[in-house]
C-alpha positions as CSV (number, residue, x, y, z in Angstrom):
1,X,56.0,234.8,131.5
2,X,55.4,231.3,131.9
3,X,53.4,230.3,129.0
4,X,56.0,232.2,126.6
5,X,58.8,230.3,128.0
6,X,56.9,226.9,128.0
7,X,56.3,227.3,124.4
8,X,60.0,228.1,124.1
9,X,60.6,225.2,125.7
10,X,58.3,222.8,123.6
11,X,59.5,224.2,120.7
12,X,63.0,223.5,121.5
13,X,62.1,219.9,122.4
14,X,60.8,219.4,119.0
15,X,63.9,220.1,117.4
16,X,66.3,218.2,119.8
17,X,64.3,214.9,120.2
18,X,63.9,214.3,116.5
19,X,67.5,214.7,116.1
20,X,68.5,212.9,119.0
21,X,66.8,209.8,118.1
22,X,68.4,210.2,114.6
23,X,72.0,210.7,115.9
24,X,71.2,207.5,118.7
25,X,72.2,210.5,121.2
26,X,69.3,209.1,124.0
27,X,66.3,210.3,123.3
28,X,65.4,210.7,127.2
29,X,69.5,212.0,128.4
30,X,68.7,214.8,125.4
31,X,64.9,215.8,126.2
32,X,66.6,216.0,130.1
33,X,69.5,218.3,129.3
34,X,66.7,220.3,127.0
35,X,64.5,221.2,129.8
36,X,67.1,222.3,132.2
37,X,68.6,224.8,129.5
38,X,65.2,226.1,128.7
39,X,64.7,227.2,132.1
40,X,68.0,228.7,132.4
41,X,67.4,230.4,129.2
42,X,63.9,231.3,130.7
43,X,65.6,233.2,133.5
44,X,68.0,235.0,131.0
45,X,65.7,235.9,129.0
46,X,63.5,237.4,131.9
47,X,66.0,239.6,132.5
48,X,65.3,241.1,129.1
49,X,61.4,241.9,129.4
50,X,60.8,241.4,125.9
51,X,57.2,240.6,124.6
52,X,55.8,236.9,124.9
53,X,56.2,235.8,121.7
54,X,59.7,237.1,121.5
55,X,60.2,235.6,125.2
56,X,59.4,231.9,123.4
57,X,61.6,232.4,120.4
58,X,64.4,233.6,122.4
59,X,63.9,230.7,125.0
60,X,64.4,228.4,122.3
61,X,66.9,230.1,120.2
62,X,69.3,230.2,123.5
63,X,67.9,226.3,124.3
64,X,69.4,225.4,121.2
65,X,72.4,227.5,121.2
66,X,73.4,225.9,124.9
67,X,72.8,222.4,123.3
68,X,74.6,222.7,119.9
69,X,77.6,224.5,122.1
70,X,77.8,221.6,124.5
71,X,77.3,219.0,121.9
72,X,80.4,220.8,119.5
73,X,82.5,220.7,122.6
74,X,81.7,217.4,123.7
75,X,82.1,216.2,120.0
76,X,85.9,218.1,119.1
77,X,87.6,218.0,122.3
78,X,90.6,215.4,122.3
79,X,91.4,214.8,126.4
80,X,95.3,213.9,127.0
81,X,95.3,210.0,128.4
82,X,98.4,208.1,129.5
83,X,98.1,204.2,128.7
84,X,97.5,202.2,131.5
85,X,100.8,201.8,133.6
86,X,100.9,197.6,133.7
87,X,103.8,195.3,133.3
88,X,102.3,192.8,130.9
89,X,101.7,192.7,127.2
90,X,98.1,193.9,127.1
91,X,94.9,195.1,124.2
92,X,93.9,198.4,125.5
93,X,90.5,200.3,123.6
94,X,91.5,201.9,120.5
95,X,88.0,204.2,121.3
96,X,85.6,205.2,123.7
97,X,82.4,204.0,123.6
98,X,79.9,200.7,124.6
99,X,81.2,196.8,123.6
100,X,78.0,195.7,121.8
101,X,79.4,192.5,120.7
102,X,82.3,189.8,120.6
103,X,82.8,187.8,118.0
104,X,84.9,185.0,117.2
105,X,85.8,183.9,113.9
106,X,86.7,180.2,112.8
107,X,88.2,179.7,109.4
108,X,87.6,182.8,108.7
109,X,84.2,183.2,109.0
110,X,82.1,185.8,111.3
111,X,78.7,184.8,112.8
112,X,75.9,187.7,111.8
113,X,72.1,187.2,112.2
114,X,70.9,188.9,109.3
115,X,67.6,188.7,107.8
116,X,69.8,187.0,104.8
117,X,71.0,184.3,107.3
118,X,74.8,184.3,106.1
119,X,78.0,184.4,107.5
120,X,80.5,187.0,106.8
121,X,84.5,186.4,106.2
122,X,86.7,188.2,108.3
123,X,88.5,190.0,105.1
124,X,84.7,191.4,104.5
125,X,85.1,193.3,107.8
126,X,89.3,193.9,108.0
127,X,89.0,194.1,104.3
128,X,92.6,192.8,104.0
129,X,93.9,189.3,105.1
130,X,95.1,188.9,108.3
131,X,98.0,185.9,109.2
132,X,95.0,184.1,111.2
133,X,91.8,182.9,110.2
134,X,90.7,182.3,113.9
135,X,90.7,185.5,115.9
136,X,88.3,187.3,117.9
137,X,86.3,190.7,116.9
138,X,85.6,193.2,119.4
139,X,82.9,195.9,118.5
140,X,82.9,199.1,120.1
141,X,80.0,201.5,119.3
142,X,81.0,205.2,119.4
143,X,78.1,207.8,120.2
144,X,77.3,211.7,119.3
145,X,79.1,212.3,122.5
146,X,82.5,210.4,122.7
147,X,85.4,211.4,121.9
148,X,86.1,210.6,118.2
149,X,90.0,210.2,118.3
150,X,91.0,206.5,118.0
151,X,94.2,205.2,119.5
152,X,96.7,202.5,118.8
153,X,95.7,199.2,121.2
154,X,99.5,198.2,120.8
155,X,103.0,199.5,120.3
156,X,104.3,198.0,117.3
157,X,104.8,199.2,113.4
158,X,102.0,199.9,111.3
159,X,102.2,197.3,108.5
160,X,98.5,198.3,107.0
161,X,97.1,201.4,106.8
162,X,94.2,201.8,103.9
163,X,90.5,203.2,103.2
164,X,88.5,201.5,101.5
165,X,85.0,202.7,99.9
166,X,81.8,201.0,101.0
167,X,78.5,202.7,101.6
168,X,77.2,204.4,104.7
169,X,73.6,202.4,105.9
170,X,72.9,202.6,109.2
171,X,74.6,200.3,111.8
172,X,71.9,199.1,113.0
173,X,71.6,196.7,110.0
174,X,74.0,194.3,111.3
175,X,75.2,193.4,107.5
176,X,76.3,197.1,107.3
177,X,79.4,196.3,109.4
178,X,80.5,194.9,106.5
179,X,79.4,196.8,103.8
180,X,79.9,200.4,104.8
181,X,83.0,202.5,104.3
182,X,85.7,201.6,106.5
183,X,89.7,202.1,107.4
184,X,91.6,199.2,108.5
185,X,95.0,199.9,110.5
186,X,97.1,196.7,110.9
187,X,99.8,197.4,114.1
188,X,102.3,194.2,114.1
189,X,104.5,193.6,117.2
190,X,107.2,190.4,116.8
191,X,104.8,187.8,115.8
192,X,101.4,189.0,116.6
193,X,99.0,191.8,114.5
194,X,96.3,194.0,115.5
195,X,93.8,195.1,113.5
196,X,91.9,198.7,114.2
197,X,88.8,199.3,111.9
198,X,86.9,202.5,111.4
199,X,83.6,201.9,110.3
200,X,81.5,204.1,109.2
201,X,77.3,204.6,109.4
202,X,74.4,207.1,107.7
203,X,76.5,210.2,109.2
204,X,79.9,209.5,109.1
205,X,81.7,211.2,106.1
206,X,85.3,211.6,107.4
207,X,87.5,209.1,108.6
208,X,91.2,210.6,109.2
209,X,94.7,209.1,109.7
210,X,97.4,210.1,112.0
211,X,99.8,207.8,110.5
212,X,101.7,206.2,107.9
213,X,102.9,202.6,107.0
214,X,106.0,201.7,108.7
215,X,105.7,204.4,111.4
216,X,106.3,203.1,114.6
217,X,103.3,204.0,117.0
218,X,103.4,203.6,121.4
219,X,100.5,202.1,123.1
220,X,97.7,204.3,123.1
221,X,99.1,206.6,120.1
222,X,96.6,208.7,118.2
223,X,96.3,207.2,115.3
224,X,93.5,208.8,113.7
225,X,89.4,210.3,113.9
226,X,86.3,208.9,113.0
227,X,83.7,212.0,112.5
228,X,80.1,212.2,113.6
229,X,80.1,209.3,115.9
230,X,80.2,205.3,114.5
231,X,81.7,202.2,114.9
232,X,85.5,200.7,115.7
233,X,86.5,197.1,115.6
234,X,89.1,195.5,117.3
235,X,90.8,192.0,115.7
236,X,93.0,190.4,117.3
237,X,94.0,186.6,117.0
238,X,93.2,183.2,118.8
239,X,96.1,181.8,119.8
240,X,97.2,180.7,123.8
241,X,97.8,183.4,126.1
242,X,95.4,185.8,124.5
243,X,92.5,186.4,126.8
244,X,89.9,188.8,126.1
245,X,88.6,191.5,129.5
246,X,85.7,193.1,129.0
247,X,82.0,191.8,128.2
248,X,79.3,193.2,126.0
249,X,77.4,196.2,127.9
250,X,81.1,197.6,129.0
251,X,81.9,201.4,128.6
252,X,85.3,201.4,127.3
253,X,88.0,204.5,126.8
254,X,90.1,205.0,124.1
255,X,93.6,204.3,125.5
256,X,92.8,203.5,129.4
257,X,90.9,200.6,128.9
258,X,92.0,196.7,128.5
259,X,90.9,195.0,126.2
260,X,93.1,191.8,126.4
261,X,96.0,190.4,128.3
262,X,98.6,188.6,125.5
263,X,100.5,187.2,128.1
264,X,97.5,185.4,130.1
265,X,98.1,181.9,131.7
266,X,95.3,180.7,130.6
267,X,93.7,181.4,126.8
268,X,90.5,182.8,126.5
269,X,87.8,179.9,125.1
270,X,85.1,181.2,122.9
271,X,82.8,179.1,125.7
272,X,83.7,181.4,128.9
273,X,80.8,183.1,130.5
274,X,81.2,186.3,130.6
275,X,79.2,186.7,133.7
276,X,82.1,184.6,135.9
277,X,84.9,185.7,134.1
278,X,84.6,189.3,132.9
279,X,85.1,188.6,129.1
280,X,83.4,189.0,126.5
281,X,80.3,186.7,125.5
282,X,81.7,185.2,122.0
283,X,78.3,184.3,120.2
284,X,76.0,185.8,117.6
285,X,74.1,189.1,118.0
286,X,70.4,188.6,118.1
287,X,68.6,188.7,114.7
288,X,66.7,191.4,113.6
């Protein structure tokens, strides 16, 4: 009984940590859930008698069941969420997922580290101009597991809402931010605009939207879905009051978290440690 449902087991793990490491699911939090499903299915399938190599295949085919069940559910579910309930003009996520960088652009240039060594313009990642140059870029990377529906960061009008074709490298090529397919949604509110953009990576295909130009959206809206897991970034601009939240390494939540305060009395500088202040470290990633 044991051997069978070992094997069961192994073979299971070779199909889910392969994928894993190709989806960026956590190659360890996968081969984890993997085991404890094999020896639930082990104990099902005891129940069953069946012969050994029958006991293996059915171990794995109920392993991998389990997994792709949890993973689909996980994937497709879309949580009700009420915006935070806070008196002043604030940023809140637009998705759930980890800040992996903030970025600050000055004449409308973006800092990468590529292997090219160049700087990117802000219109190469919006793909539209915005009324500022100088504004500061929020990245939020989205996994396998979060929730894919993307929310507005502000109540406003939607004065932009467009995809645009690109091609779909991975992001871990950080000149890919800018090259891939991506849909920009441009929420303006009296004299200020947000910018929400949808990048995709090597599995996205599908990038939906819940609105139209000119609708008029509340904070924390849905206003569209990014499939398969990928990128969103978050522009908003320099200018005093705005002061950025959060710091790189954050888990964020589409529509709970705060991004920003736009009524701060002091305005963020790109200089601000994040470690004493709790906002984000405006330099550039590391090269790779």
């Amino acid at each position: 009984m044991l051997v069978p449902s070992l094997a069961g087991c192994l073979l299971a793990l070779c199909i889910t940590v392969p994928l894993a490491w190709k989806w960026e699911l956590g190659v360890r939090r996968v081969a984890v859930a993997t085991v404890g499903l094999s020896v639930v299915a082990a104990l099902v399938v005891a129940l069953l008698d069946p012969s050994a190599l029958m006991r293996a295949v059915l171990v794995c085919a109920l392993t991998l069941g389990a997994a792709f069940a949890i993973l689909a559910y996980r994937f497709y579910r879309d949580p009700e969420r009420a915006a935070p309930d806070i008196q002043s003009d604030v940023v809140i996520s637009p998705a759930d997922g980890e800040v992996i960088y903030g970025r600050r652009s000055e004449g409308g240039l973006l800092p990468c580290s590529t292997k090219k060594g160049r700087d990117y313009e802000l219109v190469e990642l919006t793909k539209t101009p915005l009324r500022a140059d100088d504004a500061y870029v929020i990245g939020i990377a989205m996994s396998f597991l979060d929730v894919h529906v993307n929310r507005a960061p502000i109540a406003g009008k939607v004065r932009l809402r467009k995809h645009f074709p690109g091609r779909f490298g991975s992001l871990g090529r950080p000149e890919m931010v800018y090259e891939n397919e991506r849909a920009t949604t441009i929420i303006e509110r009296d004299d200020i605009e947000i910018a929400v953009v949808q990048i995709a990576s090597r599995l996205v295909r599908q990038i939906a939207s819940y609105v139209d130009v000119g609708e008029n959206v509340a904070l924390g809206q849905r206003i569209g879905v990014i499939r398969l897991g990928s990128q969103v970034d978050v522009v908003l601009p320099v200018r005093p009051g705005v002061e950025v939240n959060v710091r790189e390494g954050d888990r964020v939540w589409a529509g709970r978290s705060v991004l920003a305060q736009l009524d701060a009395e002091q305005p963020c500088t790109a200089q601000r440690a994040a470690s004493d202040s709790g906002t984000v470290r405006l330099s550039e990633p590391a090269e790779v």
